[in-house]
C-alpha positions as CSV (number, residue, x, y, z in Angstrom):
1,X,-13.3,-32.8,56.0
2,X,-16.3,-34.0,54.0
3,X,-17.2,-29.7,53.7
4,X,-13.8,-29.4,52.7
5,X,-14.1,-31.6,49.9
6,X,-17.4,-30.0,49.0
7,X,-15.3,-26.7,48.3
8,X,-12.5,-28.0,46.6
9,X,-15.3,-30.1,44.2
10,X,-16.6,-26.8,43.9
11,X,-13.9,-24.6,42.6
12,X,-12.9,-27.8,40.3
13,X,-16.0,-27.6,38.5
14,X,-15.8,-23.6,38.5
15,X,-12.9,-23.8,37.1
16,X,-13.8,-26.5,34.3
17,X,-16.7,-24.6,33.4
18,X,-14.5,-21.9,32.6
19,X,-12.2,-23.4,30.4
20,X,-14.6,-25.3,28.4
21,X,-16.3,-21.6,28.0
22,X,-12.6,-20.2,27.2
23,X,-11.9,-23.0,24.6
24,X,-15.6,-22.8,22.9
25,X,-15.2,-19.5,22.2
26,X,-11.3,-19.8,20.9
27,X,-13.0,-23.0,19.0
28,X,-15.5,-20.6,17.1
29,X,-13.3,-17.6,16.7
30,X,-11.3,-20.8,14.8
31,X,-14.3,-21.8,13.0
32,X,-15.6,-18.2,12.3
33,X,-12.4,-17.7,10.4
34,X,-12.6,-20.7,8.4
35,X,-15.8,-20.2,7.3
36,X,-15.0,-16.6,6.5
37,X,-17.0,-15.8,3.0
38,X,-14.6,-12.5,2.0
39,X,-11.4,-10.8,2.6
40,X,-8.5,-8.8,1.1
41,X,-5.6,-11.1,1.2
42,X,-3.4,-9.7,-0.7
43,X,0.5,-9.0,-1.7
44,X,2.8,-6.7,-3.1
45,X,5.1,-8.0,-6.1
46,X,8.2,-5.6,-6.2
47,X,11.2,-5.6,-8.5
48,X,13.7,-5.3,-5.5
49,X,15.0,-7.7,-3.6
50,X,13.1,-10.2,-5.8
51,X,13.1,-11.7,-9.3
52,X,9.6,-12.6,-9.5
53,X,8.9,-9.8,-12.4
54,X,12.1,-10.8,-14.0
55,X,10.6,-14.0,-16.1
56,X,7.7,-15.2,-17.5
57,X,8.2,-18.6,-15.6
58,X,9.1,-17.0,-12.0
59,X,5.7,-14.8,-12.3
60,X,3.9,-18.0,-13.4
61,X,5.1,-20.0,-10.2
62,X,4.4,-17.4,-8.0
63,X,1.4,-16.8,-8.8
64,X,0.6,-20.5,-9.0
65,X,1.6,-20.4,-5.1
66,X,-0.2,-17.4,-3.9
67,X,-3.2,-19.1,-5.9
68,X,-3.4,-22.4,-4.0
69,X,-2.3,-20.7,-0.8
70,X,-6.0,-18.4,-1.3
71,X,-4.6,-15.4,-1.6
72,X,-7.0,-13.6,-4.2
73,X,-5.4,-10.0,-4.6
74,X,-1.9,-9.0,-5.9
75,X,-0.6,-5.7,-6.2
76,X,2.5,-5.5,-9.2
77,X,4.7,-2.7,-9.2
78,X,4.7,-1.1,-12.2
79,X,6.3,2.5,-11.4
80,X,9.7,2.2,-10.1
81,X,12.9,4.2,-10.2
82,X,11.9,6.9,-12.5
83,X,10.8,4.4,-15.4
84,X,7.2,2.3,-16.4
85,X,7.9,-1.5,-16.0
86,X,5.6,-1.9,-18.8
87,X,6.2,-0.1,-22.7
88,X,4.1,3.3,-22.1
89,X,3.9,5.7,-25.0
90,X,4.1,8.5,-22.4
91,X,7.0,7.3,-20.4
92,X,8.7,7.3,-24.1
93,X,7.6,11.1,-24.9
94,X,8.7,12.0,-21.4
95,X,12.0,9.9,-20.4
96,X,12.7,9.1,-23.8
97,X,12.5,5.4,-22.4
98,X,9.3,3.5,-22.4
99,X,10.3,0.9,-20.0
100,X,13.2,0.8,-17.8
101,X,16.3,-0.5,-19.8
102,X,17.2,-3.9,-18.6
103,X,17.6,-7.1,-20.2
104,X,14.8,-8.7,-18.4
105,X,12.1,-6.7,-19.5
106,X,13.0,-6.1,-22.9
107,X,10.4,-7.3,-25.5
108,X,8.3,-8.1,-22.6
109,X,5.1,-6.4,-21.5
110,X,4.6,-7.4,-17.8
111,X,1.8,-5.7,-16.7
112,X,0.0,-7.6,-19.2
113,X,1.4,-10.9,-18.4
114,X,0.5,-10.6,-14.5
115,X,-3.1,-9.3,-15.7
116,X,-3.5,-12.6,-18.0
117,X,-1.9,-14.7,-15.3
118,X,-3.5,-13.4,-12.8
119,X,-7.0,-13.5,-14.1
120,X,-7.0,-17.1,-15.2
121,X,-6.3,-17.7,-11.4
122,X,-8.8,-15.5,-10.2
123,X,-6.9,-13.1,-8.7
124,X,-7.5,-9.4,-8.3
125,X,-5.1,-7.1,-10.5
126,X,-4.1,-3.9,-9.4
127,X,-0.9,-2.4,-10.6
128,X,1.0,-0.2,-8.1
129,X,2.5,3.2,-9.2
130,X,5.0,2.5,-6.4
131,X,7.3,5.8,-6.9
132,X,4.7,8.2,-7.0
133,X,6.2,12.2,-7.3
134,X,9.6,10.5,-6.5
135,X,12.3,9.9,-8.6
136,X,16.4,9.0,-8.6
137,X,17.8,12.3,-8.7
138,X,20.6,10.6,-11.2
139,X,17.1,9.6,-13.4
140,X,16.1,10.5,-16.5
141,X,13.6,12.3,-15.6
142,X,15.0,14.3,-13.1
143,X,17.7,15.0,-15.9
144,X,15.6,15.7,-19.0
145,X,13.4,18.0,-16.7
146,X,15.0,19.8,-13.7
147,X,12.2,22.5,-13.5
148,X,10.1,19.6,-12.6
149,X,11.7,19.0,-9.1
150,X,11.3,20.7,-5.9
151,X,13.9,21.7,-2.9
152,X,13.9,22.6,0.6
153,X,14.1,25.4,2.3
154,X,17.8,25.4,1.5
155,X,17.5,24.7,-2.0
156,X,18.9,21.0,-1.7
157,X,16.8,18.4,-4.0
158,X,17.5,14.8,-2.5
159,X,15.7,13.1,0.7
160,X,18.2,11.2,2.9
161,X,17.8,8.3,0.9
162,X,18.8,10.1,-2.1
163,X,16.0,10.5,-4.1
164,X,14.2,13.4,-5.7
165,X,11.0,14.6,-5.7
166,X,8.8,15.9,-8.1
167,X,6.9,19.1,-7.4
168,X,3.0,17.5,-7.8
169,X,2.1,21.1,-7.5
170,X,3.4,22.1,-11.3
171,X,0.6,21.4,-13.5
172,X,3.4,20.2,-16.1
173,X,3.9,16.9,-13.4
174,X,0.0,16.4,-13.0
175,X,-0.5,16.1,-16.8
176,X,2.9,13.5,-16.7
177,X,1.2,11.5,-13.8
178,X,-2.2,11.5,-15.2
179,X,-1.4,10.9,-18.5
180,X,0.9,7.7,-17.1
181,X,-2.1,6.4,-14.7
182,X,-4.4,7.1,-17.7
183,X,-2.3,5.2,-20.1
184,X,-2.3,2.2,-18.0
185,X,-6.4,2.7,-17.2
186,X,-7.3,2.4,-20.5
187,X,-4.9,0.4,-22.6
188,X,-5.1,-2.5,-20.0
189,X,-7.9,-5.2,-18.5
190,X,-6.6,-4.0,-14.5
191,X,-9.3,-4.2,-12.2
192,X,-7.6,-0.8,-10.4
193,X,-4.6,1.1,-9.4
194,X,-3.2,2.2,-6.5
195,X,-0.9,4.9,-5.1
196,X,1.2,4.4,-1.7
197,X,2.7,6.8,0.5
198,X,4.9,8.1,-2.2
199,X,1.8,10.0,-3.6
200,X,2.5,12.5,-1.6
201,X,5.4,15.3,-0.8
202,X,8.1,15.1,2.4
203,X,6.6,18.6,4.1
204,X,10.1,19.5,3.8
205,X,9.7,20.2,0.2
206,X,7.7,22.9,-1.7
207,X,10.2,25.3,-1.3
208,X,11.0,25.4,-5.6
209,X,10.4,29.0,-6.9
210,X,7.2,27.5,-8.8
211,X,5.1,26.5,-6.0
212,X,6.4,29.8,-3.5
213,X,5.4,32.2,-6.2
214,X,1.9,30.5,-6.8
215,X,1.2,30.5,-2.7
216,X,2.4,34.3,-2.1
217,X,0.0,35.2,-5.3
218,X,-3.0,33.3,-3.5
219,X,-1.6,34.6,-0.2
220,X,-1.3,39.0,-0.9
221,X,1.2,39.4,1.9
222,X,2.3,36.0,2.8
223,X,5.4,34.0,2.1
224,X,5.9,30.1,3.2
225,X,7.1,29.3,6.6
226,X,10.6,28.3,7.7
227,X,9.3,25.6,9.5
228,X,7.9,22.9,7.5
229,X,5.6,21.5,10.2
230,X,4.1,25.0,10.0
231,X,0.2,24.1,10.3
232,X,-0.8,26.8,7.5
233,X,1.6,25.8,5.2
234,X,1.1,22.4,5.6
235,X,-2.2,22.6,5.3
236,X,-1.9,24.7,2.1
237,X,-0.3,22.5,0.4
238,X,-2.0,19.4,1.2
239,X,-5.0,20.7,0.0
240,X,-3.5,21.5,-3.0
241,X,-2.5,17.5,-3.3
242,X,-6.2,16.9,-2.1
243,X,-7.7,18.7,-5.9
244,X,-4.9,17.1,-8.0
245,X,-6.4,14.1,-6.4
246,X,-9.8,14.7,-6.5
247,X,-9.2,15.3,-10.5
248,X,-7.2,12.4,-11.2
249,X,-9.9,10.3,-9.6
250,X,-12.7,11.7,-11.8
251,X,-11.0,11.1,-14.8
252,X,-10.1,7.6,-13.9
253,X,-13.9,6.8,-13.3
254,X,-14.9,8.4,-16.4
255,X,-12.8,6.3,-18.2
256,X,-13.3,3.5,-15.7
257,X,-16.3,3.9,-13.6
258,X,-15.2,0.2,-11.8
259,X,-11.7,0.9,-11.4
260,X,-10.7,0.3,-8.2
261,X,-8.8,3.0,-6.8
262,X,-6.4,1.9,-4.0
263,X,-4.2,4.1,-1.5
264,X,-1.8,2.5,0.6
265,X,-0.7,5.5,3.1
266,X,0.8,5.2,6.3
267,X,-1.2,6.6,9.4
268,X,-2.9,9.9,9.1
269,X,-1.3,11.3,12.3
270,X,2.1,10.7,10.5
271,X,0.9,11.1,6.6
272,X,-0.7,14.6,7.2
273,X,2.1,16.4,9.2
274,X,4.9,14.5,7.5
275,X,4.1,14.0,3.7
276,X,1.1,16.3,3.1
277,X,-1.3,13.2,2.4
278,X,-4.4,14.3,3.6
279,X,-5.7,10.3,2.5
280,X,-8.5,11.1,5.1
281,X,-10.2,13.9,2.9
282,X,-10.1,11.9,-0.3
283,X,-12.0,8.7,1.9
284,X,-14.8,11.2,2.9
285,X,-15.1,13.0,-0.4
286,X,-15.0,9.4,-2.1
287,X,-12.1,10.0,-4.9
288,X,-10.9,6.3,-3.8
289,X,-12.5,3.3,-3.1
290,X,-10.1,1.0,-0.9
291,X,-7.3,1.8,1.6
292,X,-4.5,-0.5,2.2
293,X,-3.1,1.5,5.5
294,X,0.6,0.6,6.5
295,X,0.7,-0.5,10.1
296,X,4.4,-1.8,9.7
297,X,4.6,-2.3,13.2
298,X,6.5,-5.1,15.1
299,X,5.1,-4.3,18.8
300,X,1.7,-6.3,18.8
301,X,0.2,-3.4,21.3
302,X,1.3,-0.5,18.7
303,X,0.2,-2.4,16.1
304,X,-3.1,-2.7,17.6
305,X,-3.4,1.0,18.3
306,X,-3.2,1.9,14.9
307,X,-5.9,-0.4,13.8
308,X,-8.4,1.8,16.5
309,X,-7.8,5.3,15.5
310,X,-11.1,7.2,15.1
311,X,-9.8,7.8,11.3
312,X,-9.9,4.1,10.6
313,X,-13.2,3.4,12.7
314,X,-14.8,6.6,10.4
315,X,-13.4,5.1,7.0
316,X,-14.0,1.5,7.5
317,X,-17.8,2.5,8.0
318,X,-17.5,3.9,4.4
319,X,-15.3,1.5,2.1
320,X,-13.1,-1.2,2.5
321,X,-9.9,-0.6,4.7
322,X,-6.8,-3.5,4.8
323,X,-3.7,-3.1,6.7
324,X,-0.4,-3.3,5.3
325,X,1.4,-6.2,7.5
326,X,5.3,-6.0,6.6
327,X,6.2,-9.6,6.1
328,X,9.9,-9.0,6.8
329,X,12.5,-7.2,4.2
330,X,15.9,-9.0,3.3
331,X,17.8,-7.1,6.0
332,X,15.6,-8.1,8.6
333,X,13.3,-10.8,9.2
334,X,10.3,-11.3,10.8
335,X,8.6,-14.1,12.3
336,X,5.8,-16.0,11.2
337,X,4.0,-16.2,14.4
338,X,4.1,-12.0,14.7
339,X,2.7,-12.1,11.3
340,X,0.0,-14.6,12.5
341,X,-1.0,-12.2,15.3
342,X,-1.6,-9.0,13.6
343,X,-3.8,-11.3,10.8
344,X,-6.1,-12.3,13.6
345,X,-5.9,-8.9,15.4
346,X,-7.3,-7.3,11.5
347,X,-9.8,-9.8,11.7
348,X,-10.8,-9.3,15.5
349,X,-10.9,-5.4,14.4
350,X,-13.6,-6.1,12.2
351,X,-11.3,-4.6,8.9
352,X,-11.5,-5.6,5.2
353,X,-8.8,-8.1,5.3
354,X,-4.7,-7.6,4.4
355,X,-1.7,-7.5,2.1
356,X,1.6,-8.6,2.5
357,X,4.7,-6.2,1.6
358,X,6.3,-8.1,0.4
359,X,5.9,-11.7,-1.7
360,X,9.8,-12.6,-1.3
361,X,9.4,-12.1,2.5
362,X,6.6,-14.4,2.4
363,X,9.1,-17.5,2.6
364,X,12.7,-16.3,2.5
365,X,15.0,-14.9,4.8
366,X,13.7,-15.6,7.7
367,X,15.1,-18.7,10.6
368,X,12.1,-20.3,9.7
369,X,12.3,-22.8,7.0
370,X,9.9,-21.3,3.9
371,X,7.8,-24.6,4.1
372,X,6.9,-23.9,7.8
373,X,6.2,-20.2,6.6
374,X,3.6,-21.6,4.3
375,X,1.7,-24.2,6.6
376,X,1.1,-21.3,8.4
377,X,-0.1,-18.8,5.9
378,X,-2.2,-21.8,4.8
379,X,-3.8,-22.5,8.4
380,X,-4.6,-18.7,8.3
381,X,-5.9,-18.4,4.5
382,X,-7.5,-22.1,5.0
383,X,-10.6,-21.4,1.9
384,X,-10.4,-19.9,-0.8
385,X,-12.7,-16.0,-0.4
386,X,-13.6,-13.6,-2.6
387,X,-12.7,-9.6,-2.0
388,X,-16.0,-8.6,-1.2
């Protein structure tokens, strides 16, 4: 009996031991991550599904939260819809509108509102050409310039959600999109831009007479591929996105040699075959200097697997990579505690930190009240960080 005891004393103790070893090293994985000393927390401010653009006061209070909640970086939308958000001299000599015609924005300049804003609450400013080459096919400039477009194989111009796309293969669309970055680069006190997944062309695009004559010239002999997914022709193409890249991004640090230049693609293994965005290439040749990748991803274990692609191990070596966590969209909710998770499972990954698409989401629409939302955003932003 007594040996008995002896055992069961035994495996007690074993067992003890272990948890107090389990809990220390949940305690400092707790205490490493408040005494973090930088991240990229960040959000996306959109002009969908919220009105905080839409007044000076609403952009104010927002960003009077996201200040004493620690975030430090936001990222403003400020190309939307076929029309600048901002007045731009070269959205006027192109659209004929130099910001989009709505009530809220007239005699209003909000890029430099969130910059002023922002700064005073130390925030990082980086306005976000959302749309990229796309545009309403109803727009403007789809209307005032149709040659500017591209089509499918079939000659049809609009994606499934109805938009159109410009062809960023026609020299004519370059000069429009670097003239608008440009604009923006040197008329305003941004600390960068940044370009998302719409910087980029659906690989079922590029079939325009422009782009077709201009390969089968390069190409004696060749003409594109049926099949968009065609390797060649994909790869042709993406390369061709990879130099207008590589000269929009010397230009921007000639102008600006600190301008942060910001991607936010989704995964290469989808970007590449899908959308021609080759973001990989322009992180080894150095054209940009900070990736935001989307991992909108609700399963935890899929989530993960995105962060440990050899793409993302390579680039992380070389500049600062976020993820993109979706915070939940008006049509669907998401959970704060799956939003919790994939924070810690960024950090655990050893990554540059994270940005929220979008703000609204943040605290509305969700089962959860918004205050219970924000006790835990504040548990997981505890101190206030720089960017790094």
């Amino acid at each position: 009996m007594f040996k008995l005891f002896r055992i069961k004393r035994g495996l007690i103790l074993l067992v003890s031991s272990l948890i107090i070893t389990i809990l220390v090293i949940l305690g400092t994985s707790k205490i490493s991550t408040a005494t973090q000393t930088h991240e990229v927390r960040g959000v996306w401010l959109t002009n969908v599904d919220s009105q905080v653009l839409f007044s000076s006061q609403n952009l104010k209070n927002a960003l009077n939260r996201l200040n004493k909640l620690n975030f430090n970086t936001i990222y403003p939308t400020v190309w939307n819809g076929g029309y600048t958000l901002y007045p731009s001299s070269v959205a006027q000599k192109v659209l004929g509108q130099s910001i989009e015609p709505i009530a809220e924005l007239k005699d209003r300049d909000i890029l430099q509102e969130v910059i002023k804003e922002g700064h005073k609450k130390g925030l990082t400013v980086i306005p976000w050409f959302e749309y990229g080459f796309m545009t309403p096919i109803d727009s403007e400039l789809a209307k005032r310039h149709p040659d500017w477009l591209t089509n499918r194989y079939d000659g049809t111009k609009v994606d499934s959600d109805n938009q159109a796309w410009l062809n960023p293969f026609h020299p004519e669309v370059q000069q429009f999109m670097i003239d608008l970055i440009m604009e923006a680069v040197a008329r305003y006190d941004l600390d960068g831009i940044q370009l998302d997944d719409h910087f980029s062309l659906p690989s079922e695009f590029g079939y325009d007479d422009y782009t077709v004559a201009m390969y089968t010239k390069e190409l004696k002999g060749l003409i594109p591929s049926k099949d968009f997914y065609e390797t060649f022709w994909v790869r042709w193409r993406a390369d061709k996105l990879n130099e207008f890249m590589k000269h929009l991004s010397a230009q921007i640090k000639t102008v600006k040699p600190d301008c942060i230049i910001s991607i936010s693609p989704n995964p290469l293994h989808f970007s590449l075959p899908a959308s021609l965005q080759d973001w990989f290439t322009w992180e080894r040749r150095e054209y940009i200097s900070e990736i935001v990748l989307q991992v909108y991803r609700s399963d935890l274990p899929r989530f993960v697997t995105e962060l440990e692609r050899a793409e993302v191990d390579l680039a992380k070596t070389h500049l600062p990579v976020s993820v993109g966590i979706l915070s939940g969209l008006k049509s669907a909710s998401l959970p704060i505690n799956q939003i919790e998770s994939q924070v810690e499972e960024v950090r655990q990954h050893g990554l540059a930190g994270v940005s929220f698409f979008f703000y609204e989401s943040l605290w509305n629409w969700s089962d959860e009240a918004p205050i219970v939302r924000e006790k835990v955003i504040q548990r997981m932003f505890p101190n206030s960080v720089s960017r790094g």
